[in-house]
C-alpha positions in Angstrom: 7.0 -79.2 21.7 3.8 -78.4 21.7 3.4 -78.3 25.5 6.0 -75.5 24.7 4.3 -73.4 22.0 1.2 -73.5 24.1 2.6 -72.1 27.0 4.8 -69.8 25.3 1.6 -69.1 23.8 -0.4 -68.6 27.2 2.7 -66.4 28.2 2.1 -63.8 25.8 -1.6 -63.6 25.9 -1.4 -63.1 29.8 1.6 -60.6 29.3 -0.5 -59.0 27.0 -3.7 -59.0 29.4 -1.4 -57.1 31.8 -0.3 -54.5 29.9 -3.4 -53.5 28.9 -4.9 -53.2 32.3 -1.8 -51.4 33.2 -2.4 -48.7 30.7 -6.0 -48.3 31.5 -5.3 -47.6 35.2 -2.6 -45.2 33.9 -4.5 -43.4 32.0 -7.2 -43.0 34.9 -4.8 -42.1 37.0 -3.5 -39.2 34.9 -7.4 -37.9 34.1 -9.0 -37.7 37.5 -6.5 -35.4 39.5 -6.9 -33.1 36.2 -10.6 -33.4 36.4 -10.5 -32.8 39.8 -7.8 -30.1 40.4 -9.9 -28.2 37.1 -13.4 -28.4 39.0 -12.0 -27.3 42.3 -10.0 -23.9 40.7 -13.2 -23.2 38.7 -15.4 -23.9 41.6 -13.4 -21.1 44.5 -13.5 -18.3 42.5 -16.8 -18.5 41.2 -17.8 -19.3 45.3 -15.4 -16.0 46.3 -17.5 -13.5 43.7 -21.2 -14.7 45.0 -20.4 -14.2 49.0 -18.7 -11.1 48.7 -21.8 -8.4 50.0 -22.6 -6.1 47.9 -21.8 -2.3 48.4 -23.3 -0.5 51.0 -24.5 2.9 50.7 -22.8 5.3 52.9 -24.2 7.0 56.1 -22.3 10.0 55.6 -22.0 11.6 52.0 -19.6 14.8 50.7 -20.8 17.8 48.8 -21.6 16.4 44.8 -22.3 12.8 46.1 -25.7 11.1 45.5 -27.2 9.2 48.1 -30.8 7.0 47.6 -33.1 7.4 49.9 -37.0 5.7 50.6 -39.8 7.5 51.2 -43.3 6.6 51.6 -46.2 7.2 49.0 -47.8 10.7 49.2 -49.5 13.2 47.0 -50.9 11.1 43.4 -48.6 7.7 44.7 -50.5 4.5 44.3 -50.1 2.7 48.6 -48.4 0.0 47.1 -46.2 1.6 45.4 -42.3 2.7 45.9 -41.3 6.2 46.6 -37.7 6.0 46.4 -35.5 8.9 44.8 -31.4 9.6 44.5 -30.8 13.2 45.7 -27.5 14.7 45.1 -26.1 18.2 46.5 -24.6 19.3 44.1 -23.6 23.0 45.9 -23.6 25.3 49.0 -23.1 28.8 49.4 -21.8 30.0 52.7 -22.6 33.2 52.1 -25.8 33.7 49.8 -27.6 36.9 48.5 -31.5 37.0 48.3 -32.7 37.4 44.8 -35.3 39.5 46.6 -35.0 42.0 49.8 -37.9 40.2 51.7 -35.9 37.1 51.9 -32.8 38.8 53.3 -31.6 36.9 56.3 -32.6 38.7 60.4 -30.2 40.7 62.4 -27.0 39.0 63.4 -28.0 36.3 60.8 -27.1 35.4 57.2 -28.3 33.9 54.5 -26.9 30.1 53.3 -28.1 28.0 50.2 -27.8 23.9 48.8 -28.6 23.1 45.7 -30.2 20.1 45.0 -30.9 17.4 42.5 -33.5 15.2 43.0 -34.4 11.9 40.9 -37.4 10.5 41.3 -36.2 6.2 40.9 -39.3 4.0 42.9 -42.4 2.8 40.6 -44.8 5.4 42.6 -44.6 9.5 42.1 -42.8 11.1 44.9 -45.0 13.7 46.1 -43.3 16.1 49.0 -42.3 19.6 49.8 -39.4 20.9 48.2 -38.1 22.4 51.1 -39.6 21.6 54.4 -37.3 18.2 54.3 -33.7 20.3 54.0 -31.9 21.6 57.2 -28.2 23.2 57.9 -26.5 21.9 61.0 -23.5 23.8 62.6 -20.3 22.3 64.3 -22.3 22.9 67.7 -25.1 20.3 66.7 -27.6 22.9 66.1 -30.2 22.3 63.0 -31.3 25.4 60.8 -35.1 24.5 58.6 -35.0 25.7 55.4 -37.1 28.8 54.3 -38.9 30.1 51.2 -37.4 32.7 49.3 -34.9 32.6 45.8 -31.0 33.0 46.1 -29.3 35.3 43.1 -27.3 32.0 42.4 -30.5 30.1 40.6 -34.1 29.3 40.7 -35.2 27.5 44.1 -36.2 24.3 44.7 -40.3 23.9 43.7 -42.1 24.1 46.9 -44.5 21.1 46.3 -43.0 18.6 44.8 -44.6 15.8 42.4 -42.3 13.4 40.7 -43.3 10.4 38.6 -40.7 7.8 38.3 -37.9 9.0 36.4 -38.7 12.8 36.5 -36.3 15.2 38.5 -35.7 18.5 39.3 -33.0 20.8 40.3 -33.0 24.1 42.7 -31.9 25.9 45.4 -33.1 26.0 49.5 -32.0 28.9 51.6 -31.3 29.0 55.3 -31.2 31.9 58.0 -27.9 30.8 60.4 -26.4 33.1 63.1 -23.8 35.4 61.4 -21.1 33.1 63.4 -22.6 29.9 62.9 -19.5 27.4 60.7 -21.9 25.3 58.8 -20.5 21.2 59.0 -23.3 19.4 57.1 -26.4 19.7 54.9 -29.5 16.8 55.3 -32.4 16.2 53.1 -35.4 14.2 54.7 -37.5 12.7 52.5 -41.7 13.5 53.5 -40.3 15.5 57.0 -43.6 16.5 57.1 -45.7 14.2 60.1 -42.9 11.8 59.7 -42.6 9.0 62.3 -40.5 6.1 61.8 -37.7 4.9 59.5 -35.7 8.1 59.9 -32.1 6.3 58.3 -33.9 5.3 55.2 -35.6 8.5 54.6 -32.8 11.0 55.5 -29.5 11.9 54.1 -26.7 13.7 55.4 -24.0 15.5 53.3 -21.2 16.5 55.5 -18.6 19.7 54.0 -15.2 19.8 54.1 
């Protein structure tokens, strides 16, 4: 009898033993593929966001665009400074008027005029000429320098420019073109003057439709 009531006894206490090991590897079993299923969803998008590259500035703008260009430090810039500024064209006239007869366009030429907006954005002041850095180019490849001399559309650009970071300024740069010339594109070059190297990062293009 007592044999019996001990092994019943054992019987339980091992069934017991049993079951309780049973539910702790059950509820193991349910927690990691949860913890692991929840760290690997967090962990792909999160990986998919940092690697995607950032947006790249465009070679090519379109007539109101803005494009950021580098230039190097010049008149009252510190040499270790940046001279960076965003220069928008913000219009062209294909067919300009002189605000003065003295800067009428030559025979068999006409006059054409951009308008810019230039922002001075680097930590140095952006010292340049306001209009030896603009050309016109025609659907033959051939470049036009800008000129001094006022539109009757606005005020032109200043001819020496001198920016401290976050100053800007707004005007207009007239060409002479041949009367037959279809003007394709506007640039803006960033200190043209006795420039050398690092033409992409200093020049901007501005193609019209």
């Amino acid at each position: 009898m007592h044999r019996s009531i001990a092994s019943a006894a054992s019987a339980v206490v091992l069934a017991a033993a049993l079951v309780a090991c049973g539910g702790s590897d059950g509820d193991n079993a349910k927690a990691s593929p949860t913890k692991g299923t929840g760290s690997s969803s967090s962990a792909q998008p999160g990986g998919g966001q940092t690697q995607e590259p950032p947006a790249s500035t465009p070679d090519s703008a379109g007539l109101g665009d803005t494009l950021s260009l580098e230039g190097r430090p010049g008149l009252g810039s510190s040499s270790t400074g940046t001279v960076t500024a965003d220069i928008t064209l913000d219009q062209y006239e294909d067919h300009a008027q002189p605000k003065f007869q003295s800067f009428e366009a030559g025979p068999g030429k006409r006059l054409v005029a951009a308008k810019f907006t230039i922002v001075s954005t680097g930590d140095s002041t952006y010292g340049d000429t306001g209009n030896m850095g603009a050309k016109v180019v025609d659907s033959t490849g051939s470049v036009y320098a800008a000129k001094p001399g006022i539109p009757t559309v606005g005020d032109s650009l200043d001819l020496v420019l001198s920016l401290r970071p976050g100053e800007e300024v707004t005007g207009w740069v007239i060409f002479d073109v041949p009367q037959s010339a279809k003007i394709t594109a506007v640039e803006y070059e960033m200190n043209a003057a006795g420039l050398g190297l690092d033409l992409d990062e200093r020049a901007g293009k501005w193609t019209l439709g």
